[in-house]
C-alpha positions, 0 to 999 in steps of 0.5 A: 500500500506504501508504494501504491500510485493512484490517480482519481482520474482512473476512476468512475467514482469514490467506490470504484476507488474503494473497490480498487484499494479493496482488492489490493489488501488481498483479503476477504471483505469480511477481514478487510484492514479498514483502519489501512483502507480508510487512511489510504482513501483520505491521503489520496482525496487530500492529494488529488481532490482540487483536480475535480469540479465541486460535484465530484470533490463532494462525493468523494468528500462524502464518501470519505467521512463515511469510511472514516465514521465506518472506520472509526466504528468498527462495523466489519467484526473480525470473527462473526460473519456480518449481517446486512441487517445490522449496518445502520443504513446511513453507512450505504458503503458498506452495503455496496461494498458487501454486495460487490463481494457477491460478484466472481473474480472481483480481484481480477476484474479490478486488476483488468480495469486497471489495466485498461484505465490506469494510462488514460487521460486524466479528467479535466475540470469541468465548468459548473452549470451555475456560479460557485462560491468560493466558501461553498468550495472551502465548505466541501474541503473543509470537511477535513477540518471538521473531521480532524477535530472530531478525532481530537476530541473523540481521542480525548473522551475515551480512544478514537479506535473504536465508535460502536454503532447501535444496530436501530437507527437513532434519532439525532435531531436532539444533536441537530437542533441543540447544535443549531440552538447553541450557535445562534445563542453564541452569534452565529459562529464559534469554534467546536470545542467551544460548541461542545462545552468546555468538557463534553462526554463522548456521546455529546462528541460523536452525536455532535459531529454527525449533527454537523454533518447533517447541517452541513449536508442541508446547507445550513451552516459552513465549517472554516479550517483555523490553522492547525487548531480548533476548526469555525462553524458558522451558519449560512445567511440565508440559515441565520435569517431565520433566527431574526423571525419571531419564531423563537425556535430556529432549529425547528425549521431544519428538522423538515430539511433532513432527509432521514428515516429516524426523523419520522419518529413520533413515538413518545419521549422517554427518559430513562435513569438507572445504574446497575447491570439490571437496568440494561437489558429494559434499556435494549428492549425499548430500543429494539421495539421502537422507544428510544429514551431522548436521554439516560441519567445515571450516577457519574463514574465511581470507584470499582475493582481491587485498584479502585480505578474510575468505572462508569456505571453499567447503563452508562456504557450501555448508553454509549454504545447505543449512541443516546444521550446520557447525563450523569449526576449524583442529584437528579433533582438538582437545578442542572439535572431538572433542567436537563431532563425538562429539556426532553419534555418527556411524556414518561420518565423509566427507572430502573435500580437508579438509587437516587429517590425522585423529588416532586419536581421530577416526579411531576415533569411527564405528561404520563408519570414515572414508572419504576421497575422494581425487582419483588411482587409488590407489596411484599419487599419495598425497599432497596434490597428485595432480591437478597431478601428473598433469597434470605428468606428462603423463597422459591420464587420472585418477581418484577413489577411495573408500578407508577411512582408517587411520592412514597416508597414503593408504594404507587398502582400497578402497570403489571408483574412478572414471575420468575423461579427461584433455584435453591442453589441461586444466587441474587446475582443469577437471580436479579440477571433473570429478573432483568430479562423478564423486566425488559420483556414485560416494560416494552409489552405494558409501555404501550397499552399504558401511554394509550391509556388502555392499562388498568392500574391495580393499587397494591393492598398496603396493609400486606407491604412488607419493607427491606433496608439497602443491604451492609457489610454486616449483612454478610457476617454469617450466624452460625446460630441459625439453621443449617438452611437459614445460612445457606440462604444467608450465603446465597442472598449476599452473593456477590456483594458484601460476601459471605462473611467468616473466619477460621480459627484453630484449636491452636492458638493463631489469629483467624483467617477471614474467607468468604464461603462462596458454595454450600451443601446442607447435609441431611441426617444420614450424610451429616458427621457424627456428633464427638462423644465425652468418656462415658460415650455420651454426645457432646454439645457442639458450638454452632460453627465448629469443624465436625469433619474435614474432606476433600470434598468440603468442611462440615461446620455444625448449625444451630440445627443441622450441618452445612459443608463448605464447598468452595473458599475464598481466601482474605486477598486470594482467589476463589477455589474448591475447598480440596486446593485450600485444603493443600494451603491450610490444616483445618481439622475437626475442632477447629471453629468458623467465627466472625472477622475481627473487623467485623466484630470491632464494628459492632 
């Protein structure tokens, strides 16, 4: 590729070009270097498009912000074959590109072309029908400015080698209507930088630069080159009379000028908070079925992982993917937040795990309320903490429900519910994993019939409520004063976070070791170890957590009632194993006892 010479005149077009390059890599489509691809491509329409007329340079230009966004994006996976389906029909290259492949003998046929084309006369420049200005030919160059900048700052909000591209076409007439806003509020031209704020989130960055690119498709505004730094954008005269109208929202008169499918979406503007796992997949299904939300809201980035390094939360990344607008806040209701989140003009705001309690403000902004999904079958377990609750309780199924928020806890009518089971060896994690997909099926089914009014709310029978506090760390510390079940549920109800909680101590004496139990065993009578006998071969009483038994296949600790056998460990800053490879490390003997971490006891 270093030592290719290219001529434009050689070719018919931009993806004739393309195909060429293509077929000089010598791969299959589907394995294409389009970082390499890509590069090429811009070098030569930087060297070569003065020598075209402004109608060729445009489609050329064109042409290469497409590579450079497909490039940017990733859209050809490396291992899975791609589905047409799948590729965000803006992005028509890849489609022609994809259809080309289905053609024998493309290596060769291009070669031959260029045999035949790569002696002929360059094209020459031919005379416009009518007049062009000089600034409509900078505008089309100019491009370049604007996608350099976009890459500068793309590399500033997180790498510039990979965009993901929601497989729904999303609507961006939110970016091109606050891009037009903004500029008319700062006189008609400013820098990008400086049109994005002075820190934008990468979905303010890439939403901005395909507004721009729309804007610039519909003439409504010229992109100037200012230097080798930040680029000037500046709306055209005949664009900016429009903001000396009476009509006080100028954007509303380019959102009829975009020639886009999405732009035909009417359906109802959604707002859509939350901050765990369990939020995304509802998140997936709204869009899949056609309901976008017009802005996320999440908890900013927070500390996670043994290097308690900055981590945004799940939907947070969900967000980005999925190219929709997000805002991060640890106050919802706080002016800025209720500012953004009006914006939206929102007919119904969705919740789901969010953890910040919603103020009469907010709660009062949609035309249709707010709805929360909450992980129980109400009005049993209100509260922060309903899955482990449950668990704990030895339930053998759960729920999600759909209810309309008020100002009380939990405590709104019912849009509807959903059951799911309960395994006895599950987890909350497996649990509140299968709860969100059931959540994500029931929301896109009830939102609906809801926003049309055809749902009858149930109110929940107050007087059977029962409540649930967000769970601590002390809520891990097992008590072995319990039955041998009651602490297995107590283990499976605290995993994965805060753990489940003891310490062995020797007969000898030695500081205890804290492990985290992981996976348990009830045994019944005819398996459990038998009790240790006194001289006269009497039974003794045994403390609730003492060793009875110790195998490689687990450590018998007696219970209050019953005996439980520990299956897998996980040693105090160590990894987790089966309890046959901590039993290589560490003599645990029958006698021994399992106790309550130090700090643990300290806190108390």
């Amino acid at each position: 590729m270093k030592d290719l010479r290219v001529s434009l005149s050689s070719f018919e077009g931009p993806l004739d070009l393309l195909l060429y390059l293509v077929q000089q890599e010598e791969v299959d489509i589907y394995e294409i270097s389009i970082s390499r691809i890509a590069d090429r491509f811009l070098e030569i329409c930087r060297a070569e498009v003065q020598s075209l007329d402004v109608d060729q340079a445009g489609e050329f230009l064109v042409m290469a912000s497409q590579l450079l966004v497909l490039k940017s994006r990733a859209l050809l996976p490396r291992d899975d074959p791609v589905d047409l389906e799948e590729i965000d029909p803006r992005l028509d290259l890849v489609r022609q590109l994809l259809e080309y492949r289905r053609f024998k003998g493309v290596s060769a046929e291009l070669a031959a072309r260029w045999d035949l084309q790569k002696d002929k006369t360059p094209i020459k420049l031919r005379k416009p029908k009518a007049p062009v200005h000089a600034e409509d030919e900078l505008v089309e160059l100019d491009l370049y400015g604007l996608v350099s900048a976009f890459g500068r700052l793309l590399k500033e909000t997180g790498g510039d080698t990979a965009v993901h591209m929601a497989k729904e076409r999303l609507p961006i007439t939110h970016f091109v209507g606050q891009i037009f806003d903004q500029l008319t509020r700062l006189g008609g031209s400013t820098g990008f930088r400086a049109l994005l704020g002075a820190s934008p989130d990468r979905t303010t960055v890439i939403g901005a630069f395909l507004a721009l690119l729309e804007l610039m498709k519909i003439g409504k505004i010229r992109v100037l080159q200012d230097g080798l730094g930040d680029i000037t954008i500046q709306i055209r005269e005949e664009a900016l009379a429009l903001t000396d109208s009476d009509n006080p929202d100028a954007a509303a008169h380019l959102i009829d000028d975009i020639e886009l499918e999405e732009e035909a979406y009417s359906g109802p503007k959604i707002v859509y908070m939350g901050s765990p796992e369990f939020a995304v997949p509802a998140l997936r299904s709204l869009v899949g079925a056609g309901f976008p939300p017009r802005l996320i809201v999440t908890p900013p980035p927070r500390r996670a992982g043994r290097g308690r390094r900055m981590q945004q939360v799940a939907l947070a990344r969900e967000a980005e993917v999925l190219q929709l607008p997000l805002h991060r806040t640890n106050d919802v209701n706080g002016r800025a937040s209720r500012d953004e989140i009006t914006h939206c003009e929102p007919d119904l705001i969705i919740t789901a795990g969010f953890g910040q309690k919603l103020g009469s403000g907010i709660l009062e902004t949609p035309k249709h309320g707010c709805l929360n999904l909450h992980t129980s079958l109400l009005p049993a377990y209100r509260g922060a903490s309903p899955v482990a609750a449950a668990i704990r309780d030895g339930l053998t199924e759960t729920g999600v429900t759909i209810f309309k928020m008020d100002a009380e806890m939990d405590r709104g009518p019912m849009l509807g519910h959903r059951t799911v089971p309960i395994g006895p060896d599950d987890t909350t994690e497996v649990v509140t994993a299968r709860l969100a997909e059931a959540a994500a099926d029931l929301i896109v089914r009830l939102v609906g019939p809801y926003l049309a009014g055809k749902l009858e709310l149930v109110e929940q029978d107050h007087e059977a409520s029962t409540y649930v506090g967000r769970l601590s760390k002390a809520d891990g510390v097992i008590d072995w004063n319990q039955p041998a079940l009651s602490v297995r549920n107590q283990i499976r109800s605290v995993s994965p976070w805060p753990g489940a909680q003891t310490a062995w101590q020797p007969k000898v004496k030695h500081d205890p070791l804290p492990l985290l139990l992981l996976a348990t065993q009830c045994l019944s009578a005819e398996e459990s170890p038998a009790a240790p006998l006194d001289e006269a071969g009497q039974p003794v009483a045994v403390v609730p957590g003492t060793v009875l038994a110790v195998e490689k296949a687990g450590i018998d600790v007696a219970c209050a009632e019953g005996v439980l056998r520990v299956l897998r460990v996980r040693p105090s800053g160590g990894r987790e194993m089966a309890v046959k490879d901590f039993l290589n490390a560490r003599r645990i003997v029958a006698g021994d006892r399992f106790v309550a971490p130090k700090a643990a006891v300290a806190s108390r």
